[in-house]
Phi, psi and omega in degrees: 000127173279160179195141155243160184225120193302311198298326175231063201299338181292346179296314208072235194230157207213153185256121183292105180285318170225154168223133178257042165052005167257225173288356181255129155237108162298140197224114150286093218263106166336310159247015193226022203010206187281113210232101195263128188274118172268135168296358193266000206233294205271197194181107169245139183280114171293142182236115144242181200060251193276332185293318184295340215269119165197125205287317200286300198295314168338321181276325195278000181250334155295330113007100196269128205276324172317358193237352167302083201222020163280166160178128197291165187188159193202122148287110162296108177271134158333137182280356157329297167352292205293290195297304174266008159245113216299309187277352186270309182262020143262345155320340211225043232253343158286313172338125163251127187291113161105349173304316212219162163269209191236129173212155173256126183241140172206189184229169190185125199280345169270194178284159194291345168305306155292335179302301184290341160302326141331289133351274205324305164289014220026046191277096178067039184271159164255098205345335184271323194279349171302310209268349184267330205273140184248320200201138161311191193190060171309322183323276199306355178209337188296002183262017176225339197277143323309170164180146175318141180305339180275355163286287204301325171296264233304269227284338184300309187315297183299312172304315167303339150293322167302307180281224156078299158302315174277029198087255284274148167275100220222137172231109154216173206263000000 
């Protein structure tokens, strides 16, 4: 069952996970991760047809939540990136320098901290966040974070879409 919540229209459109047949409904929301709801309080709108359709949330209803230990991480990159990398700003053919930053979104079974220290040393790095990277963006994923790996693939793609929409200059794999 799809749902939006008039009260967090910034969640976006959400996969109903559990119902206890009362007052708790658990929700995974595209932008607003997993969110468990008392109805007696929060208030959701049912979505069907073209409006309910999303390739992600498809995943996120198929999905064993007991296996969640993935976790989505967004890197600030420099605006160099932007200038001096050729594949990064045909990636970005919208992108305005200097609106939004420039970042790299991935996934990872560690913490997003360690991943990125990892980056850092270079250890499985990704050449823009070795040579780019300045800082993590929690602001931009800890509201999402744990989630199953067919989730945690599925949503790095939507989230790089999601900053992307929103200005950022965005590289993921």
């Amino acid at each position: 069952m799809r749902v939006v919540c008039p009260a967090k229209p910034e969640w976006g459109l959400g996969q109903v996970l559990s119902d206890d047949g009362g007052a708790k409904v658990t929700v995974f929301f595209l932008a607003g991760g997993k969110r468990t709801l008392d109805t007696t309080i929060a208030e959701l709108d049912l979505m069907t047809g073209k409006a309910a359709s999303n390739p992600t949330l498809d995943v996120t209803a198929r999905v064993n939540w007991r296996n969640a230990h993935h976790n989505l991480y967004v890197i600030e990159l420099t605006p160099d990136v932007f200038a001096l990398e050729a594949k990064f700003s045909e990636a970005n053919p919208g992108y305005v320098p200097g609106a939004r930053p420039c970042a790299y979104v991935g996934m990872t079974g560690l913490t997003p901290e360690e991943r990125f220290q990892a980056h850092q040393r270079g250890n499985h790095s990704a050449r823009f966040v070795k040579r780019y990277g300045l800082r993590l963006l929690p602001d931009l994923y800890k509201h999402l974070n744990p989630m199953p790996y067919a989730l945690a693939a599925a949503m790095e793609i939507e989230l790089a879409t999601q900053l992307r929409e929103q200005g950022y200059g965005v590289w993921q794999h």
